[in-house]
C-alpha positions as CSV (number, residue, x, y, z in Angstrom):
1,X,-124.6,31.2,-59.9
2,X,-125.6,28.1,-61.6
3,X,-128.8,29.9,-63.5
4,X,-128.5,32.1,-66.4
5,X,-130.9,34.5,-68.0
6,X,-129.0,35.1,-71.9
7,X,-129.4,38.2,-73.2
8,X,-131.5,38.3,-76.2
9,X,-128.9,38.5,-78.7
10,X,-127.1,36.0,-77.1
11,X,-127.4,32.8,-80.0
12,X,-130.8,31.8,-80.8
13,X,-132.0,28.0,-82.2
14,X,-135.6,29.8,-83.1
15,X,-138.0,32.5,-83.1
16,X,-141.1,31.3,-81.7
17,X,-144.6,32.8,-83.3
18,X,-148.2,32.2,-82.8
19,X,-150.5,32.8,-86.5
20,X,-153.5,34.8,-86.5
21,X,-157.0,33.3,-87.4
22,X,-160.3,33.8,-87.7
23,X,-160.9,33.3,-84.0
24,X,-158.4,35.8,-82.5
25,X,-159.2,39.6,-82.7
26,X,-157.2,40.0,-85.9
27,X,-160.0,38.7,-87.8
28,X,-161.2,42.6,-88.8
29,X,-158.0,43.1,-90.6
30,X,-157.0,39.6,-90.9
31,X,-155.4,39.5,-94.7
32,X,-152.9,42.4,-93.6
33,X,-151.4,40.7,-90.5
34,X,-151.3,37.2,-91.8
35,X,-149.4,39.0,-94.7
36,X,-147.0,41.1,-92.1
37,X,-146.5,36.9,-90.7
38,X,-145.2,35.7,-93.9
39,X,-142.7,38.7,-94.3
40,X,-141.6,38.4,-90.7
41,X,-141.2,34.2,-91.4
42,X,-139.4,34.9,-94.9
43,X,-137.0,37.1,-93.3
44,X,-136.3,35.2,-89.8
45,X,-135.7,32.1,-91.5
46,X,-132.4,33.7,-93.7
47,X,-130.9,33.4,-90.0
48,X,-132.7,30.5,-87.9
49,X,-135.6,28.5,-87.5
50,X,-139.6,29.8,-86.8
51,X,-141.8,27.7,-84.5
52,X,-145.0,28.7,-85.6
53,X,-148.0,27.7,-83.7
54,X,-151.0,27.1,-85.9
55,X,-154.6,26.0,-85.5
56,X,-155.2,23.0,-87.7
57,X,-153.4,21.2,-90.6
58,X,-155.2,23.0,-93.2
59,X,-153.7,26.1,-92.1
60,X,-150.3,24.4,-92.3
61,X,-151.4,23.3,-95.8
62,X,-152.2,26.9,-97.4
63,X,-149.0,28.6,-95.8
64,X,-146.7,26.5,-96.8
65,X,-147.1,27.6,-100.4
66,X,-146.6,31.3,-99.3
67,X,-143.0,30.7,-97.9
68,X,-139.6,30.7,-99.7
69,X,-137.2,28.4,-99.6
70,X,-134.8,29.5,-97.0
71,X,-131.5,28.5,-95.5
72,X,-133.5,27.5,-92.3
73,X,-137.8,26.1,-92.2
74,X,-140.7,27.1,-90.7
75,X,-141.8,24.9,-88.3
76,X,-145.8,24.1,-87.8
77,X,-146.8,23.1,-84.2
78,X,-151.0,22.5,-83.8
79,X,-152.0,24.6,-80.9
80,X,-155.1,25.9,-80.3
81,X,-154.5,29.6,-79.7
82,X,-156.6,33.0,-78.2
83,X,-154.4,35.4,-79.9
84,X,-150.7,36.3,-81.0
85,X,-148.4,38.0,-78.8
86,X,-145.8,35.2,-78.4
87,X,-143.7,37.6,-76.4
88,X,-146.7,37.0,-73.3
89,X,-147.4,33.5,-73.8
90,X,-144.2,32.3,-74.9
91,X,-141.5,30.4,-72.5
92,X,-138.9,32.0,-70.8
93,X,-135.4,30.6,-72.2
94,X,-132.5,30.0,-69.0
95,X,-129.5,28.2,-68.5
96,X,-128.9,25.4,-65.7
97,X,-125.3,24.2,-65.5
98,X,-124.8,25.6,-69.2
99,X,-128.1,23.2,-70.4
100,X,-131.1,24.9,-71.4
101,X,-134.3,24.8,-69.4
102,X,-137.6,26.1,-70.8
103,X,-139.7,28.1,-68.3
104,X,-143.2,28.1,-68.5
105,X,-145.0,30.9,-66.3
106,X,-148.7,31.9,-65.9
107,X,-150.2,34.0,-68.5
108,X,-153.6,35.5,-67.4
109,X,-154.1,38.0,-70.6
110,X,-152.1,41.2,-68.8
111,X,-153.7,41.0,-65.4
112,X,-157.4,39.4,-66.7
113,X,-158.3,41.9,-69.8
114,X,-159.0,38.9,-71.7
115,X,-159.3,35.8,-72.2
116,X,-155.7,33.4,-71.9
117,X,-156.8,29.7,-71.2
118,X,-155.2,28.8,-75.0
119,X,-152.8,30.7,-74.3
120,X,-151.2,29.9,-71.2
121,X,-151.1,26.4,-73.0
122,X,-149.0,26.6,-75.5
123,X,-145.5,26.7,-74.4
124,X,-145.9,22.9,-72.6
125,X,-147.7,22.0,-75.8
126,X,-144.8,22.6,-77.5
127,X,-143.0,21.3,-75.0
128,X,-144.3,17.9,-75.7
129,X,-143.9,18.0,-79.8
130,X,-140.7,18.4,-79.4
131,X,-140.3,22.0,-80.8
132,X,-137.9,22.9,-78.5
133,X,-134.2,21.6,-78.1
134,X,-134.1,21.5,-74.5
135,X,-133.0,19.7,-71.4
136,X,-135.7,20.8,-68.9
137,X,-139.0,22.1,-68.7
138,X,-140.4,24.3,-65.7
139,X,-143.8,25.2,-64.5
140,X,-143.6,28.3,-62.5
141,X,-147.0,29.2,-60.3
142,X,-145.9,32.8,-61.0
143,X,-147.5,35.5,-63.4
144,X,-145.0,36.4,-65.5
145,X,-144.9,37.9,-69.1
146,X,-141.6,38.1,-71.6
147,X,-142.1,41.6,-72.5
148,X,-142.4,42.8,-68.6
149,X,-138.2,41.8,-68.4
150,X,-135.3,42.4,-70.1
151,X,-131.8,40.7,-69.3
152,X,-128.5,42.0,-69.7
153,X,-126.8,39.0,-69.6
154,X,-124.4,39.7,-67.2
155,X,-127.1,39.6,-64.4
156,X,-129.1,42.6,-64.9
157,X,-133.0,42.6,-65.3
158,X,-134.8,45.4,-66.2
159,X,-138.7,45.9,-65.8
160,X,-141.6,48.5,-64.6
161,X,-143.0,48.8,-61.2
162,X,-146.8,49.3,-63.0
163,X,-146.3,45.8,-64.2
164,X,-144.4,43.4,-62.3
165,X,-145.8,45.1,-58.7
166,X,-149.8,45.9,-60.3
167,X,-151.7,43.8,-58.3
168,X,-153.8,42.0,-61.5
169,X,-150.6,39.5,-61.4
170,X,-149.1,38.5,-57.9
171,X,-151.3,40.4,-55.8
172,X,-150.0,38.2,-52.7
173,X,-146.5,38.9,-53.1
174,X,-144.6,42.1,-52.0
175,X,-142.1,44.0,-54.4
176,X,-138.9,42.1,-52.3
177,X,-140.7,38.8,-52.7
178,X,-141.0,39.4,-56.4
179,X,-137.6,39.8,-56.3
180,X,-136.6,36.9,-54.4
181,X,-138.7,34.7,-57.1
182,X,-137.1,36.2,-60.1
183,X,-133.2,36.0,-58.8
184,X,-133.6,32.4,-57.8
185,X,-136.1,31.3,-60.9
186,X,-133.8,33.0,-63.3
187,X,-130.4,33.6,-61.5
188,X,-130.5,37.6,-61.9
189,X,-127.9,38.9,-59.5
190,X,-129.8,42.7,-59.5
191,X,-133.8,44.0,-60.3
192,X,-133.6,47.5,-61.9
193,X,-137.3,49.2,-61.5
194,X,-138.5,51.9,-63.5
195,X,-141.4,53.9,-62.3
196,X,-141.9,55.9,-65.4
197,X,-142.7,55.4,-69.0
198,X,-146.2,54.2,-70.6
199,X,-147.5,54.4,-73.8
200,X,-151.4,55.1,-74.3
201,X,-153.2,52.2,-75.8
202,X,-150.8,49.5,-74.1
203,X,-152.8,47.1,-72.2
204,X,-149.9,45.7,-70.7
205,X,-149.5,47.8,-68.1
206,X,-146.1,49.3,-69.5
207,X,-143.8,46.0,-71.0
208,X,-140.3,47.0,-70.5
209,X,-139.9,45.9,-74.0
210,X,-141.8,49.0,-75.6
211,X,-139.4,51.4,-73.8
212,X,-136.2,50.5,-73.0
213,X,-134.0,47.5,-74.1
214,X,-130.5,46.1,-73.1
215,X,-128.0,46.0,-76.2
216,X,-124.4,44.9,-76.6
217,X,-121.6,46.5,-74.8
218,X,-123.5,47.6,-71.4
219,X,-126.1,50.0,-73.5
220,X,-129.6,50.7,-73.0
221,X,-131.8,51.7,-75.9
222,X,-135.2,53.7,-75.2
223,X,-137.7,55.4,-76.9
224,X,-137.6,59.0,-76.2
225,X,-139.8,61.9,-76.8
226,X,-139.1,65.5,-77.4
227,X,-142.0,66.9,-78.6
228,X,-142.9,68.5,-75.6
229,X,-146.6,69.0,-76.8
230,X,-147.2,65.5,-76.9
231,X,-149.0,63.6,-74.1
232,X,-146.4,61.1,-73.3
233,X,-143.2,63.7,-73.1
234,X,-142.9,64.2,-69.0
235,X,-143.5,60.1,-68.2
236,X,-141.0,59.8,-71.2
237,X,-138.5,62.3,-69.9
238,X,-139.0,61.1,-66.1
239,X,-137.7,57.7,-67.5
240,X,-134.9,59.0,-69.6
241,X,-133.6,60.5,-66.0
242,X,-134.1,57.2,-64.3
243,X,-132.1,55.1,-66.4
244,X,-129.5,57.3,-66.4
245,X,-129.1,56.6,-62.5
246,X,-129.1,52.7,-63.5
247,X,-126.2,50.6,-63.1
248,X,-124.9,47.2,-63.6
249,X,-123.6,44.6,-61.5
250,X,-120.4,45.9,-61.5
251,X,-122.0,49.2,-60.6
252,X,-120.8,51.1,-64.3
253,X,-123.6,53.2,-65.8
254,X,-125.2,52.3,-68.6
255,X,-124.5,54.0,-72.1
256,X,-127.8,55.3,-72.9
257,X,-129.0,55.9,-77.0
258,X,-132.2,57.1,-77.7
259,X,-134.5,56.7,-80.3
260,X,-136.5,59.2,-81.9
261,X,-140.0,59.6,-81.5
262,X,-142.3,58.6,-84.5
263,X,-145.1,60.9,-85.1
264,X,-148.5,60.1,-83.5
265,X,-151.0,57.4,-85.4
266,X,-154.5,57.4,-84.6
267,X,-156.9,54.2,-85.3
268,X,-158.9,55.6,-88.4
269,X,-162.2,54.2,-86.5
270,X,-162.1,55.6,-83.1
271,X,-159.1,58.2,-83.6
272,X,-157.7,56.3,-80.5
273,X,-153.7,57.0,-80.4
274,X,-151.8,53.5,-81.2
275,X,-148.9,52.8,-79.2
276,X,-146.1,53.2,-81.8
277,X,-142.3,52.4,-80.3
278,X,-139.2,52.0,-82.1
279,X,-138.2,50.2,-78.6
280,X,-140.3,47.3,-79.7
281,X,-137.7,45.5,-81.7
282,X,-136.0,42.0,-81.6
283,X,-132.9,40.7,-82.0
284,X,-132.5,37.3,-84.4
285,X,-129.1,35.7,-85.2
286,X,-126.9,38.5,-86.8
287,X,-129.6,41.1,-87.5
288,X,-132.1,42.9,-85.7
289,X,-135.9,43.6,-87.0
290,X,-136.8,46.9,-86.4
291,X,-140.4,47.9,-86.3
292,X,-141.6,51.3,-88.7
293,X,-144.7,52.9,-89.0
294,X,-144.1,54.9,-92.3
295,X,-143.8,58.5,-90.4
296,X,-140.8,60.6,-91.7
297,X,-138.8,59.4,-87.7
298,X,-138.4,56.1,-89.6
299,X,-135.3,56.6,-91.3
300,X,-133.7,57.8,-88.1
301,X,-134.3,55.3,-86.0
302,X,-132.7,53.1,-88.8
303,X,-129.6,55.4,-88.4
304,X,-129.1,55.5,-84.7
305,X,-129.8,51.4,-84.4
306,X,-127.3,51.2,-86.9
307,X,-124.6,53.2,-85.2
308,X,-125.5,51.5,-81.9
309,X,-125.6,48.0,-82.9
310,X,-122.5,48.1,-85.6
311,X,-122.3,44.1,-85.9
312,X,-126.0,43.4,-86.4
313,X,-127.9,44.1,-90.4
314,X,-130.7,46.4,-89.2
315,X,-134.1,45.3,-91.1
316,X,-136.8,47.6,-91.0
317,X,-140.6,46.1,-91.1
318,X,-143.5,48.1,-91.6
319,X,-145.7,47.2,-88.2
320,X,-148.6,50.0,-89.2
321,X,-150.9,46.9,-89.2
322,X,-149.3,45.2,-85.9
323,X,-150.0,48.9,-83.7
324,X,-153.8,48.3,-84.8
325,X,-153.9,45.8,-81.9
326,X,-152.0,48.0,-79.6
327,X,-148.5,45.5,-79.7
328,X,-145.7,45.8,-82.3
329,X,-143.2,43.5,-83.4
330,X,-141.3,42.2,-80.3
331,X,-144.6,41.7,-78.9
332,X,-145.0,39.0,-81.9
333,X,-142.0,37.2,-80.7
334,X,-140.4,34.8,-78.4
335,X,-136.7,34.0,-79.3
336,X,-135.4,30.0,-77.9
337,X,-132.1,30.2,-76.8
338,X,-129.6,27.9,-78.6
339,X,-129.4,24.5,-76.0
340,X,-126.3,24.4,-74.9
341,X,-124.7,28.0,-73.2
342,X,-122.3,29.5,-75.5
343,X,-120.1,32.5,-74.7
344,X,-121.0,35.6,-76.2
345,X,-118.8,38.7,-76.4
């Protein structure tokens, strides 16, 4: 197998971000997330570099002020931008022959709900300033968002069947086809498909990233839910059984750890339920951001990600504001793998 799909903790070079303006639906509570940006920049770059994609110079011009100095920068990037869910519109980071190539797939705002044409633009913009330290870039005709797969590293990929198979992406292709595309674009050697778990509010047609997530040392992290009053607790429990029928390439069974659920948080406007996951966090060079919501289940998911992931600082974030738009922080993010393959325990 030539290709390689890293893991997300394998070594990053950066965290790739897209800022918020006036022009993307933020602009209702637009002081509070473009704060949330600046503590999420301040902390990433104690452990690597930020690519931040922003809309003009003069936006480059009043951040810069609002950032510390840090052991690594904050890069600026002009792109013009729809909204802010890096994880969707980002690249795809794989290894060729050890040498990093950037993948660029269709974005098409989760299956049409809204508008993408900035978006989908982005990652070969970047492309061509030079933000990335790569070998290769890749179009791919293929609807494909980051937060719809997760890799194991050692050749697993994990996603949803009411994603990856809904037909507002590759209606034309069957679920072996879509297979067959993945394995060769990014050299998975086995598709795991989960047919439960969802979270009311998610437009994305239930990312893998908001419910379970490959970690170190073959485990599986998901958000579970034991309230059995609340809405979401048989899909919820349906996938806590499925994954524990998973295996890896080596056919060993994953070691599941779940995290608890937060209490439910309703948009003050509408009283609509926001999608809050603990699931939704992301991995950076040595530590691991982990998104709270300030319900009392916040120190506990603090506890069990810090039994779970013993060699990583776990650093908690307050994504009250992020859950408005119905993402959290992963969602945010797209980490760029470092450019030449390194081995990771």
């Amino acid at each position: 197998m030539t290709r390689y799909f890293p893991a997300e903790w394998h070594p990053q070079q950066a965290i790739q971000l897209t800022w918020p303006h006036k022009e993307t639906d933020w602009n209702w509570i637009l002081p509070d997330i473009q704060s949330l940006f600046i503590e999420m920049i301040n902390i990433i770059t104690q452990y690597e570099d930020v690519i931040l994609s922003i809309p003009d110079e003069q936006t480059a011009n009043e951040l810069s002020p609002k950032l510390t100095k840090q052991p690594f920068q904050c890069r600026f990037y002009i792109c013009k931008s729809d909204d802010t869910w890096a994880r969707d519109h980002g690249p795809i980071g794989v290894f060729e022959n050890k040498k990093l190539v950037i993948e660029d797939y269709i974005f098409n705002g989760w299956g049409g709900k809204f508008d993408a044409t900035y978006d989908n633009q982005i990652s070969d913009q970047l492309f061509q300033q030079h933000a990335y330290t790569a070998h290769t870039y890749e179009n791919h005709n293929f609807i494909l968002e980051g937060g719809s797969i997760e890799s194991d590293g050692q050749g697993c990929l994990l996603t949803t069947r009411k994603c990856l198979l809904n037909t507002n992406r590759n209606a034309s292709l069957n679920q072996a086809q879509i297979e067959t595309y993945l394995k060769d674009a990014l050299g998975s050697e086995k598709i795991l498909w989960l047919r439960h778990g969802d979270l009311l509010g998610d437009d994305t047609d239930a990312h893998i990233d908001t419910l379970a997530r490959f970690a170190p040392n073959n485990q599986i992290i998901f958000q579970g839910c034991d309230d059995k009053q609340d809405e979401h607790f048989d899909e919820l429990q349906a996938m806590k059984a499925e994954l524990s029928q998973l295996t890896n390439t080596l056919n060993q069974p994953f070691t599941l750890v779940e995290l608890p659920w937060p209490s439910a948080i309703y948009e003050k406007q509408d009283n609509q339920r926001l999608p809050a996951t603990y699931a939704n966090f992301l991995f950076i060079n040595g530590a691991l951001l982990l998104p709270v919501y300030g319900v009392e289940q916040d120190a506990q998911a603090i506890k069990v990600l810090t039994r779970a992931l013993p060699k990583h600082k776990i650093i908690p974030i307050n994504c009250a504001t992020v859950i408005r738009q119905y993402g959290s922080l992963h969602c945010l993010t797209m980490q760029i793998p470092t450019a030449e393959q390194l081995e990771v325990n």
